[in-house]
N, C-alpha and C positions, 0 to 999 in steps of 0.2 A: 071207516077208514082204518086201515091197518097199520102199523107201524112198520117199518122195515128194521132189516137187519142189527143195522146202526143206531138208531133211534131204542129200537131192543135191546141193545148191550150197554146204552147210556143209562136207561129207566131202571135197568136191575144194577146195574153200578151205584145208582143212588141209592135203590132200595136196599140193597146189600152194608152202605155205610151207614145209613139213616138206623137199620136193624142191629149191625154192631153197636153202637151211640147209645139207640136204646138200652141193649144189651149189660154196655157196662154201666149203665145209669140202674139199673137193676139189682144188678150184683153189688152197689155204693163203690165201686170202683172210679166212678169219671159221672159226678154228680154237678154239671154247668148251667142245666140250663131247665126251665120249669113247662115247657110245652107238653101236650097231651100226643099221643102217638097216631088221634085222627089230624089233629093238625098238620104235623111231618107227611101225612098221607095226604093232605090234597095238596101242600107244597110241592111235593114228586112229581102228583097228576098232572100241577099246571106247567113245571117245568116241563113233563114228557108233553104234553098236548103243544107248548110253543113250539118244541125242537119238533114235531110232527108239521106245526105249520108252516115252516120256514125250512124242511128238508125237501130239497128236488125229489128225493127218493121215494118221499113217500107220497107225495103229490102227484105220482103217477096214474 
């Protein structure tokens, strides 16, 4: 099953904040929070995988 469009620009929208977050947690700029960066990675996967199951679009 493929993701559609929309389902597509929501998954990289997370990944894109989850990777800044990282980012400045990196650089000691924005030090909050103690998770490992495969964890933030299946959180993304199961939020894209819900929004795949509950979009009309991609249920095609």
């Amino acid at each position: 099953m493929m993701p559609c469009k929309k389902c597509s620009g929501v998954c990289g929208a997370i990944f894109l904040v989850i990777g800044i977050l990282f980012l400045l947690q990196d650089l000691s700029i924005w030090n909050f929070w103690g998770i490992n960066w495969y964890t933030a990675l299946f959180i993304v996967l199961g939020i894209g995988k819900i929004a795949m199951g509950k979009c009309p679009d991609c249920q095609k």
